[in-house]
N, C-alpha and C positions, 0 to 999 in steps of 0.2 A: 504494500500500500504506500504510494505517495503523499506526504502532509506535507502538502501547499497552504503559501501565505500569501494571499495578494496586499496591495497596496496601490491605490488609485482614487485621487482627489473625487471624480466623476462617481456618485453611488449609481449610476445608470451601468456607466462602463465596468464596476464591479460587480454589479448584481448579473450581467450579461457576462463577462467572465465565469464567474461561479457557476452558472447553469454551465455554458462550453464546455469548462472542465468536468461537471459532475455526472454531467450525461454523456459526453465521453466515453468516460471507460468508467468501470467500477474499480479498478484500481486507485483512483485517484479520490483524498479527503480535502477537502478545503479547512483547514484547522482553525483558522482566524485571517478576516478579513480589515482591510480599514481606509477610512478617506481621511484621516487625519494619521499624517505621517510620524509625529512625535509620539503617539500611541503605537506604531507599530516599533519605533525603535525602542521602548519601553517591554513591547512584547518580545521583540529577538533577542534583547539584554539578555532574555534568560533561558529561550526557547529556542532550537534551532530545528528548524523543519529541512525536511527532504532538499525542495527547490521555493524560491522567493519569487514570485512574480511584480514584479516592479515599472509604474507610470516613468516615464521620463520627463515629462515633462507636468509638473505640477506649480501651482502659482506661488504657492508658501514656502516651498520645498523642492526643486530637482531633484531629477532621480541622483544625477551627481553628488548634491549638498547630502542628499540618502544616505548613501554608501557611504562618503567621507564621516559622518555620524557614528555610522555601526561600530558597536564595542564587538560583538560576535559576529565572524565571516567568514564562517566554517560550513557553508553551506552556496549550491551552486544558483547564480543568478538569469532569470530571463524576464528581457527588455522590451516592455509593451509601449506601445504609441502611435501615435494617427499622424505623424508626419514622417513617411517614407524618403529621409533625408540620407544625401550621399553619406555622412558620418556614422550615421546609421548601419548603412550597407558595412563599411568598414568593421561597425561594433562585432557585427555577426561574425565576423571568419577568426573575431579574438573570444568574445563571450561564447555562453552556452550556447544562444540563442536569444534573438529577437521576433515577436509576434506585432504585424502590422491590427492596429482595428480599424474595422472589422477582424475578427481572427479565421481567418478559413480554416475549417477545421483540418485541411490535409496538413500544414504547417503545423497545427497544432500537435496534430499526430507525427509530425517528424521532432517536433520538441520534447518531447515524450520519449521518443527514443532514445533519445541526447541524452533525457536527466537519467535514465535507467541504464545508461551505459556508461557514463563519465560519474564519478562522485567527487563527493565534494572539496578533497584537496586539488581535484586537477581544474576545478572550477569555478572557486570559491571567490566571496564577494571580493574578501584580498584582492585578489589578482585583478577581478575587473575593477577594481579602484585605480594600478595601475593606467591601467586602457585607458576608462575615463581621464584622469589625468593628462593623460598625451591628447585626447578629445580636448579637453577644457583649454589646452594652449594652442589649440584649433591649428590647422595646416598655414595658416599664415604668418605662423614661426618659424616651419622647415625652411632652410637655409636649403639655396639650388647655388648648384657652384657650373660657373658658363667658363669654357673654354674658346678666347680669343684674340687675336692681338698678340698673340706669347705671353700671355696669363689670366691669371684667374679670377674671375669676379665673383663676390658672394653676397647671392638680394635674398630675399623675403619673400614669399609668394603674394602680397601685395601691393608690391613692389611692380609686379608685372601686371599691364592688363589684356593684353594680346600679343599671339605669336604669327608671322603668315609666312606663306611659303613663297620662294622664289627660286624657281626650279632647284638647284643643288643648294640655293642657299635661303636662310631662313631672318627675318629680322624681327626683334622681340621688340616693343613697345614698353616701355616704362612710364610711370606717373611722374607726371613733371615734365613731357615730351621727348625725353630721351627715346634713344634706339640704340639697337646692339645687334648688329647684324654676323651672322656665327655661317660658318663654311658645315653646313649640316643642313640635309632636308629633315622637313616638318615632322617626319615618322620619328626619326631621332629624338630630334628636339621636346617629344612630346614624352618619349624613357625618361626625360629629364625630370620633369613638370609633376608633380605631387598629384594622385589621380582622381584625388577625392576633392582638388579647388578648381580641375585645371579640365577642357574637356574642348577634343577635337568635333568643334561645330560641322565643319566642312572642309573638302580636301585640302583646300589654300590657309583653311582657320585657326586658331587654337585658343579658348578664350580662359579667361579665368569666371569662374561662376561668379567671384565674391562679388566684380563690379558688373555684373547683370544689371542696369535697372530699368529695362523692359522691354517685351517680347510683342511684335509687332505682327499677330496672325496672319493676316491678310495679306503681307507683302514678304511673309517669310524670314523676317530680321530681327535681330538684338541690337539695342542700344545699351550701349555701355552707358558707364558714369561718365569717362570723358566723354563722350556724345558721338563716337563712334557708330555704326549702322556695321553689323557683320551679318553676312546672308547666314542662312540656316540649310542647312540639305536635307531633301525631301528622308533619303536615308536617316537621317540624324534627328529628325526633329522629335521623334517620340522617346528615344533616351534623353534626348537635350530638359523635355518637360519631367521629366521622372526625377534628372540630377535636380532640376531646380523643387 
């Protein structure tokens, strides 16, 4: 028997958890539930249940501030939320597992898996505190080191807000109007580029997501912050909507 804990501001989206899980499988207990966060780290102080199912995003409390709280992290964590964000995507391939809500129940049943196969040294809230951590100082701190000129430059992923192609060669856009034009095509250039800020719009493109600020349907385009206009390709456009 699995004793699950959830945790999630929403009593809608717990109460809709709780049935998921319990009509599920008959394996699975819901031991205690809560939408007040400071009760539930009160309950794990003393309680450690199977797997923890944890909101990320709450208004009082992050799943983050959460985890960083926890005195007891002996137990393995999975990452609920309504916003199917790149970092997200990332969370997954480090944590147990992440459930989008709505939660499809085949996902569900692949998390299930997870927690009945992994315990909870190999998966404990511990370690996803580290993850989080590297989350919270968000990809806009990874340092990208460019090769040009006979040597070596080292920016910020903010730093950048577009890459474009020129047949063998490539010239990166910087904030503040610089450029930095590097003897490498775009395929390269983009190994470079952090993959969770950074996303080849189109075969000429390479944008950074952070300075998106808006997507222009009808005519297929991104306006950057600078006020840039970069095409969108028909292939791209529906991972392009997913990353943002």
């Amino acid at each position: 028997m699995i004793e699950a804990v959830l945790v999630d501001d929403e009593e809608k989206a717990l109460q809709s958890l709780t049935w998921e899980l319990t009509n599920f499988s008959d394996e699975i207990n819901v031991a205690a539930s809560f939408t007040n966060p400071l009760e539930a780290l009160d309950y794990l102080a003393v309680n450690t249940p199977d797997c923890l199912f944890l909101d990320i995003e709450m208004p009082t409390m992050d799943g983050f501030q959460f985890i960083q709280k926890l005195t007891n992290k002996n137990f393995p964590v999975v990452i609920t939320t309504a916003y199917n964000q790149y970092a997200i995507k990332a969370l997954k391939n480090e944590a147990i597992d992440y459930l989008l809500k709505p939660i499809d129940t085949d996902d569900l049943n692949d998390t299930l898996i997870k927690i009945r196969k992994h315990n909870a040294k190999n998966f404990s809230a511990d370690r996803l505190e580290k993850i989080l951590l590297n989350f919270n100082a968000n990809a806009v701190h990874k340092r990208i080191t460019l090769n040009t000129d006979g040597k070596l430059l080292f920016l910020k992923s903010d730093e950048i807000i577009y890459a474009e192609s020129d047949g063998n060669y490539s010239t990166i856009y910087l904030v503040g109007g610089q450029k930095i034009v590097l003897t490498k095509k775009l395929k390269e250039v983009n190994q470079l580029l952090p993959e969770e800020s950074f996303f080849r719009i189109h075969n000429s493109y390479i944008i950074n997501l952070m300075k998106v600020k808006e997507f222009l349907k009808t005519d297929g385009y991104v306006v950057l912050q600078s006020g840039e206009k970069i095409p969108v390709s028909r292939q791209k456009k529906s991972d392009f909507l997913d990353m943002i």
